[in-house]
TORKOL-4160 file (C-alpha; in steps of 0.2 Angstrom, whole numbers, padded with zeros to 4 digits, m for minus):
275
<pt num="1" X="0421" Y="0477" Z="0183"/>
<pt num="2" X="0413" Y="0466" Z="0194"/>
<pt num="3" X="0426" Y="0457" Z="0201"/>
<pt num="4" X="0436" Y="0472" Z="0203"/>
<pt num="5" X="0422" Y="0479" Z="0213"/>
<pt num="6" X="0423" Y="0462" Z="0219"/>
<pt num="7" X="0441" Y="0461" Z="0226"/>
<pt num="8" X="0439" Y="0481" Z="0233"/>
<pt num="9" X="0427" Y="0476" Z="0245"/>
<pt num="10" X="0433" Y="0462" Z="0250"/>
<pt num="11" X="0449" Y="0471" Z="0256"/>
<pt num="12" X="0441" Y="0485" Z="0264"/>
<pt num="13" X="0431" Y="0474" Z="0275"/>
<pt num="14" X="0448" Y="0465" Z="0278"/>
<pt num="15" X="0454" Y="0481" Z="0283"/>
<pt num="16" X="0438" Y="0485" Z="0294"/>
<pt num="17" X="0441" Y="0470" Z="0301"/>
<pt num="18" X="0459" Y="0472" Z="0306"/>
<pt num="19" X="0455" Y="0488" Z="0314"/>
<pt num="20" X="0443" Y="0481" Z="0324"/>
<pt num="21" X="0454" Y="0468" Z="0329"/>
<pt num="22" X="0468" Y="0480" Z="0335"/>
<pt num="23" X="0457" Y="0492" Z="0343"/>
<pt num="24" X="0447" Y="0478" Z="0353"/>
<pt num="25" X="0465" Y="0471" Z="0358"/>
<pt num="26" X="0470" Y="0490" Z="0363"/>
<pt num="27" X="0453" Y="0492" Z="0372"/>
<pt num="28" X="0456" Y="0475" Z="0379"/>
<pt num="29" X="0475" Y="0478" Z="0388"/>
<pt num="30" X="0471" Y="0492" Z="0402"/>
<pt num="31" X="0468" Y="0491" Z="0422"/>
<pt num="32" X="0454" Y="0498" Z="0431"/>
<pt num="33" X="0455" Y="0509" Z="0446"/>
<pt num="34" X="0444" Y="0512" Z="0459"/>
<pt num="35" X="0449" Y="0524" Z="0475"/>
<pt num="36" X="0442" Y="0534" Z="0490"/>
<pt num="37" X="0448" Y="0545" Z="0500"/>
<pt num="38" X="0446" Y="0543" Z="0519"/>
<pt num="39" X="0447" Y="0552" Z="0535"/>
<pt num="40" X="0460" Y="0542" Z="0548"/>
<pt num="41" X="0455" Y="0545" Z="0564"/>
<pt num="42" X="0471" Y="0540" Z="0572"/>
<pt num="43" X="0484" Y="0553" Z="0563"/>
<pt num="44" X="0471" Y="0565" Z="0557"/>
<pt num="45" X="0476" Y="0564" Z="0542"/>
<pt num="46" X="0466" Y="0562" Z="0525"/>
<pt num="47" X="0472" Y="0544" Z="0516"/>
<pt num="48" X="0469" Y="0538" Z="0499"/>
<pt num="49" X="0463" Y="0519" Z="0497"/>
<pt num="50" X="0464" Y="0512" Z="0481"/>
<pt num="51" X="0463" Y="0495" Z="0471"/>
<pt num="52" X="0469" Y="0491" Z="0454"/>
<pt num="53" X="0462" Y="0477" Z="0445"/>
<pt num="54" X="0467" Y="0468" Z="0427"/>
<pt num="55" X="0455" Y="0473" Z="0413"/>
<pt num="56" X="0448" Y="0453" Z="0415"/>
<pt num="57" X="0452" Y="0442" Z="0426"/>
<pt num="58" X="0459" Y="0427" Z="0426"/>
<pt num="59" X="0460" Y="0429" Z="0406"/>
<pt num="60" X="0474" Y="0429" Z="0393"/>
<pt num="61" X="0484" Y="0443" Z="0392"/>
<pt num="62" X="0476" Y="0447" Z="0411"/>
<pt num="63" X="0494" Y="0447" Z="0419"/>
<pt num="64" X="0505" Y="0462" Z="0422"/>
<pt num="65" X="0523" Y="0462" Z="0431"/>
<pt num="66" X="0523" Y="0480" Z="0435"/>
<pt num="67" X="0506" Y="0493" Z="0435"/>
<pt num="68" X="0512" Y="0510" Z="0444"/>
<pt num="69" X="0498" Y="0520" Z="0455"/>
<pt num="70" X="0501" Y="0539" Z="0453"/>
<pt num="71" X="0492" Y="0552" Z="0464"/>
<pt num="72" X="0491" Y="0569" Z="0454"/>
<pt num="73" X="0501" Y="0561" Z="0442"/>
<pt num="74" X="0515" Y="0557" Z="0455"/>
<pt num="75" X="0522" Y="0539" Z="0458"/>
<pt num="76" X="0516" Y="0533" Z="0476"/>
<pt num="77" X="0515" Y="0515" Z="0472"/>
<pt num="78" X="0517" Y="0500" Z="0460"/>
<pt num="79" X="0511" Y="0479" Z="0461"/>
<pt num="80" X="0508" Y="0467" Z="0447"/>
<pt num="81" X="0493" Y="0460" Z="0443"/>
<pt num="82" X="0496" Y="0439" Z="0446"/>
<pt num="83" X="0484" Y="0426" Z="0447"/>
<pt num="84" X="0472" Y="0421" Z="0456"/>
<pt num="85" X="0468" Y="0439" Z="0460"/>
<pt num="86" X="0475" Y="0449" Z="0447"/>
<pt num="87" X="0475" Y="0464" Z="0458"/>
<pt num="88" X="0480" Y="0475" Z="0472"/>
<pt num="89" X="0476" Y="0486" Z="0484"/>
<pt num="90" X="0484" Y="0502" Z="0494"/>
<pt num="91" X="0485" Y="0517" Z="0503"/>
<pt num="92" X="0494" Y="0533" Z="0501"/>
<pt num="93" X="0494" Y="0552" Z="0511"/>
<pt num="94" X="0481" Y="0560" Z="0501"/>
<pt num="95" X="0488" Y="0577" Z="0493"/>
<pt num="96" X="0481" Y="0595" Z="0500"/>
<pt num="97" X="0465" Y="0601" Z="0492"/>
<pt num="98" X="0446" Y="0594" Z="0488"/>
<pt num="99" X="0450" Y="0581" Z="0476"/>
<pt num="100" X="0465" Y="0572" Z="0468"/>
<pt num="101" X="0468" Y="0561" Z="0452"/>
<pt num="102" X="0472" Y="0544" Z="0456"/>
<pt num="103" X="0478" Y="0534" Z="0440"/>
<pt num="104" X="0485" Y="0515" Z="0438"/>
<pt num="105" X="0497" Y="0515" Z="0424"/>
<pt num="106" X="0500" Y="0497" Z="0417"/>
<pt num="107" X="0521" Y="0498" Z="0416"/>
<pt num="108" X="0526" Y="0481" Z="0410"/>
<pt num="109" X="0521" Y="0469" Z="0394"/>
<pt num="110" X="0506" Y="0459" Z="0399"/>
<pt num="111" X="0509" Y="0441" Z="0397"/>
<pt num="112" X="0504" Y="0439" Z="0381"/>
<pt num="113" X="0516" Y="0453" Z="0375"/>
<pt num="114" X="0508" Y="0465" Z="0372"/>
<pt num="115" X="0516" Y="0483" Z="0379"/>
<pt num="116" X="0510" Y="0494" Z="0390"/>
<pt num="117" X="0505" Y="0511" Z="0394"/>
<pt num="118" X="0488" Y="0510" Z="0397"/>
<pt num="119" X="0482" Y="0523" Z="0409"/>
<pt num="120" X="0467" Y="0522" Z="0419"/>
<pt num="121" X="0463" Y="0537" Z="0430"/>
<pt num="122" X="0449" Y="0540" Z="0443"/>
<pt num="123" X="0445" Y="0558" Z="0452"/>
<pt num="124" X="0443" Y="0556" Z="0472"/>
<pt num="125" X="0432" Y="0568" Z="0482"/>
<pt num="126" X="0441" Y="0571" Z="0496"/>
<pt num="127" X="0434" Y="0575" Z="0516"/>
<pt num="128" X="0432" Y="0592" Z="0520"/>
<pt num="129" X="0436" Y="0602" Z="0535"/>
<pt num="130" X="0443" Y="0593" Z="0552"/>
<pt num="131" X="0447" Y="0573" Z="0550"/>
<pt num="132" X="0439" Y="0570" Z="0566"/>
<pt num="133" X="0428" Y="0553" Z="0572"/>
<pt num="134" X="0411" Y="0559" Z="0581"/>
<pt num="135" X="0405" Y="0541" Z="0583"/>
<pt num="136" X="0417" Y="0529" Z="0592"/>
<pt num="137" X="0421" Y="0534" Z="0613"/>
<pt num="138" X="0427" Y="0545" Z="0624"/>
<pt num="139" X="0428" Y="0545" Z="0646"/>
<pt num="140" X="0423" Y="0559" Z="0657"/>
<pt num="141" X="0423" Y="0559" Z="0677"/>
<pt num="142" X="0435" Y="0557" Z="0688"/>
<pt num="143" X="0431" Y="0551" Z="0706"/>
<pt num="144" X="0444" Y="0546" Z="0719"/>
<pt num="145" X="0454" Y="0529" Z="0727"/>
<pt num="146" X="0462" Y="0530" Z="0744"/>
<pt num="147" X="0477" Y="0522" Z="0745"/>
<pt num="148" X="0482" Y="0509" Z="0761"/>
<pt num="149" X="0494" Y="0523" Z="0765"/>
<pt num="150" X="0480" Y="0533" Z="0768"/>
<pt num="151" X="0485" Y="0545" Z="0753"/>
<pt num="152" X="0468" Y="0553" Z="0744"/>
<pt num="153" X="0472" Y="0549" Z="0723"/>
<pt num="154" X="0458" Y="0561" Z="0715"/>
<pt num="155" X="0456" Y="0562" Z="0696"/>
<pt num="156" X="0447" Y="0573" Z="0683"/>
<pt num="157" X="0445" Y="0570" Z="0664"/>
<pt num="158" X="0439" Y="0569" Z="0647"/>
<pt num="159" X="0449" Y="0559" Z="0636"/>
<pt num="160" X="0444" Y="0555" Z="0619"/>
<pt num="161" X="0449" Y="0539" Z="0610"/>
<pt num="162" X="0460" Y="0545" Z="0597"/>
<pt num="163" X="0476" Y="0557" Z="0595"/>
<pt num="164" X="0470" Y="0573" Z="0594"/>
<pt num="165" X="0468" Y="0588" Z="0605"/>
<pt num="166" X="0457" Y="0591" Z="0618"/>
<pt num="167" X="0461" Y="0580" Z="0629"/>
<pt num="168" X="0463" Y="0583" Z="0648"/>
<pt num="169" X="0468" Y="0573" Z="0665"/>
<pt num="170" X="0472" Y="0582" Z="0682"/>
<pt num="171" X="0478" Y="0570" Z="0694"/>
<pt num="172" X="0478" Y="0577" Z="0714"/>
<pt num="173" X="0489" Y="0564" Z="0728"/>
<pt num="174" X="0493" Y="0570" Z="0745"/>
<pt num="175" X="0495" Y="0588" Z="0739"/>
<pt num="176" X="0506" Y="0584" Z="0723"/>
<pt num="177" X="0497" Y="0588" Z="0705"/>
<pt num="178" X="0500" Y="0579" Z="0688"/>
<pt num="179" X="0491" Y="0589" Z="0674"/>
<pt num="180" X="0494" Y="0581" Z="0655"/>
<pt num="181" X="0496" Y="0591" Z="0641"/>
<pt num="182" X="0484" Y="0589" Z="0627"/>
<pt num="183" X="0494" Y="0576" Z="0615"/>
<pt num="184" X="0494" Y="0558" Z="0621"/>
<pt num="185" X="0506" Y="0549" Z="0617"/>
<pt num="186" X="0496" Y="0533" Z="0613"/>
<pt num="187" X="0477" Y="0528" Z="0618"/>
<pt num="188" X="0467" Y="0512" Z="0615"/>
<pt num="189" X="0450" Y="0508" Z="0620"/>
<pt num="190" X="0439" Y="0492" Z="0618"/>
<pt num="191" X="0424" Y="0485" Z="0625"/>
<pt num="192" X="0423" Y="0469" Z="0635"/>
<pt num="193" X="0408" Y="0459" Z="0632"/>
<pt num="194" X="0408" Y="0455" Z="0653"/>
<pt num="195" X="0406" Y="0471" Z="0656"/>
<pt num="196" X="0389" Y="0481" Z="0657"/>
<pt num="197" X="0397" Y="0498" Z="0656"/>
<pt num="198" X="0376" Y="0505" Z="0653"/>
<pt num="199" X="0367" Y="0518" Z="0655"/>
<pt num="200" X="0371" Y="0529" Z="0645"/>
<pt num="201" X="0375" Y="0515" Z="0630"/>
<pt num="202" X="0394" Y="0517" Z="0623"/>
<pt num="203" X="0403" Y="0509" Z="0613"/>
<pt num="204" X="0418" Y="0506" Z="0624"/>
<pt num="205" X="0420" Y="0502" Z="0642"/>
<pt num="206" X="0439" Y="0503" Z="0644"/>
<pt num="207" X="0452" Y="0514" Z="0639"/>
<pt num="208" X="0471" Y="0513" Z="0642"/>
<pt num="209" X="0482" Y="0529" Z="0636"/>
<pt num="210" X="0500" Y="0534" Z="0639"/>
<pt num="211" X="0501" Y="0552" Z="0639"/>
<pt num="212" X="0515" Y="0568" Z="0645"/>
<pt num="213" X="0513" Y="0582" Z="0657"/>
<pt num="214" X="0518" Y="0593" Z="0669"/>
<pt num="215" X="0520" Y="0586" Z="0689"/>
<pt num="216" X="0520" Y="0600" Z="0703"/>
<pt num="217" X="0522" Y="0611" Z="0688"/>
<pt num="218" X="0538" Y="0605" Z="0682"/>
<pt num="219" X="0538" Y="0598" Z="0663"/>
<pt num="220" X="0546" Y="0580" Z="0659"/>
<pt num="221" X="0534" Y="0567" Z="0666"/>
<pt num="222" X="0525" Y="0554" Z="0660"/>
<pt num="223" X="0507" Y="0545" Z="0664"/>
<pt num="224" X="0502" Y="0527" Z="0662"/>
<pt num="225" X="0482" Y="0526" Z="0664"/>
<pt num="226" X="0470" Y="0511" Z="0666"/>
<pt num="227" X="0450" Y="0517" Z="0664"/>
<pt num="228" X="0436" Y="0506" Z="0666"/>
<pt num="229" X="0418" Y="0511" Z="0665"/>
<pt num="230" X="0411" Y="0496" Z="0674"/>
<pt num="231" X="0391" Y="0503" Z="0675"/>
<pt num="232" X="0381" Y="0515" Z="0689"/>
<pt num="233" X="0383" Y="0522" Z="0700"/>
<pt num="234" X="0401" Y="0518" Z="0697"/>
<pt num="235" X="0406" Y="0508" Z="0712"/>
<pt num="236" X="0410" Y="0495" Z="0701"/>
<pt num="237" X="0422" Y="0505" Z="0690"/>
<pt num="238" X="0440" Y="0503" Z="0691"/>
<pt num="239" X="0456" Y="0517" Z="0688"/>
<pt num="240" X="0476" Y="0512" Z="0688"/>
<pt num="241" X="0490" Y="0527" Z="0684"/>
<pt num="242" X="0506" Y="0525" Z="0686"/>
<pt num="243" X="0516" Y="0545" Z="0685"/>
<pt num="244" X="0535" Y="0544" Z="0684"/>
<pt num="245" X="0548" Y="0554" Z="0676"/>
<pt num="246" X="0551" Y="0555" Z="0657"/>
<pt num="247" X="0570" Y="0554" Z="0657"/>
<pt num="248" X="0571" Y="0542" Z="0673"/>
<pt num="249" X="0559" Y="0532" Z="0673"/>
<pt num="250" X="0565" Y="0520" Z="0687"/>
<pt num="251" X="0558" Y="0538" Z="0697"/>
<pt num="252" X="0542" Y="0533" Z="0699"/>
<pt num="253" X="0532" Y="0546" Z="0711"/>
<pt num="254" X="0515" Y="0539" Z="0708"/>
<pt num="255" X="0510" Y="0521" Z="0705"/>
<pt num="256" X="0492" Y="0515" Z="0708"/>
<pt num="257" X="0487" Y="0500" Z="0703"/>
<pt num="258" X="0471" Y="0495" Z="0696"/>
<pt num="259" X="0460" Y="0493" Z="0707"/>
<pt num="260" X="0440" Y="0499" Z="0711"/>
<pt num="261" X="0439" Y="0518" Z="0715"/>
<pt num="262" X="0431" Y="0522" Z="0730"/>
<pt num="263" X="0421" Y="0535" Z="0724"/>
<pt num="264" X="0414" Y="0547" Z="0712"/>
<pt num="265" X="0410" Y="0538" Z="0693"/>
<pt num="266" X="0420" Y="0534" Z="0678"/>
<pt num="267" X="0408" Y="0537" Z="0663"/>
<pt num="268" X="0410" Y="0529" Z="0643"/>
<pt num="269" X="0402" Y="0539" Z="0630"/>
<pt num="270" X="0397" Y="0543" Z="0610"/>
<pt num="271" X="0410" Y="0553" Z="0605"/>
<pt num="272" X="0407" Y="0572" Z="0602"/>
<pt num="273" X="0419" Y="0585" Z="0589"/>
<pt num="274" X="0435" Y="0590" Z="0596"/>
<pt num="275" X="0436" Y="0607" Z="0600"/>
């Protein structure tokens, strides 16, 4: 009786054992997520950022040929996890509402055969309300530059250093108007380590935009726009616009090149929420 006790428990820890193997070779083949979800600034839009990474790195039966990333259980992405890195990153349009279910779902065999399936899923809070920036740049001002010609080029504005609304230039030259409309069309804005742009402090000192609007109140034109905030009282800042019709643009009626104003102020500032 002895050995037959013998002999059964030698095959259950056998089988113990094997259990363990296969589940520890299960627990072993899977990918790991990790995501965030992020506002951009420059679309307004809510974004989803994501890397998949091999259960071990660099290990065998690490590789993958084909690991799909699914958003709310919807395909927006795939990559393989290769050496050296064994993983990937991305980004995708997050989905409407406060949260979304980013997975990685591991497609192909790993490289030591074993299939796949493994899913590895990740809940992502998402930003709430306007995606708007309040920390990086905007101009306000205006002043004036008269040309050679004699002709008096006045400007106001506030423009802010991103595509949203809210932004406003009126441009005033011998009696003719420009006034843009709210979209611009493109906007960049950097900071020159030469210029002194201070007080207040900012975090730009130029900004160049390409916006459309309305000239002597007729729709269809188009504004060029150099900025540059080059410190107080502003005698030292500089402006360029060049205003010419959208559809023609050989039909220039306004082209100023940059030069320093010759009065009033161009300021750079902290951002503040859009309207």
């Amino acid at each position: 009786m002895r050995n037959r006790f013998g002999v059964l428990a030698c095959a259950f820890l056998l089988a113990v054992a094997a259990q363990l193997s296969m589940a520890g070779t299960a627990l072993a083949h899977h990918p790991i997520i990790e995501a965030e979800g992020v506002c951009d600034p420059s679309t307004g839009l809510i974004t989803i950022n994501y890397t998949a990474t091999s259960w071990l790195l660099a290990e065998p039966g690490g590789a993958n040929p084909q690991v799909d990333i699914l958003i709310n259980n919807v395909k927006v992405d795939e990559g393989a996890f290769e050496a050296p890195a064994y993983s990937f990153s991305g980004s995708a349009l997050a989905p409407a509402g406060d949260s979304a279910v980013v997975s990685a779902l591991a497609v192909g065999l790993w490289d030591d055969g074993t299939g796949g399936g493994q899913l590895a899923s990740v809940t992502v809070e998402l930003p709430t309300g306007p995606c708007v920036v309040t920390g990086f740049g905007r101009f306000t001002g205006g002043g004036f530059t008269t040309r050679v010609d004699g002709v008096r080029i006045s400007r106001g504005l506030t423009i802010h250093c991103d595509l949203l609304l809210s932004n406003n230039l009126e441009v005033n030259a011998g009696g003719k108007k420009f006034h843009m409309t709210e979209h611009l069309t493109t906007i960049a804005c950097t900071d020159d380590p030469a210029i002194d742009q201070t007080p207040p402090a900012a975090p730009l000192d130029t900004i160049i935009g390409v916006g459309t609007g309305r000239y002597n109140n007729k729709d269809g034109y188009t504004i060029e726009f150099t900025l540059v905030d080059a410190g107080e009282p502003g005698t030292n800042d500089e402006a360029a616009m060049r205003i010419y019709e959208t559809a023609n643009p050989s039909n220039v009626v306004l082209d100023l090149p940059l030069q320093t104003i010759d009065g009033g102020n161009l300021q750079a500032h902290y951002d503040q929420p859009h309207k």
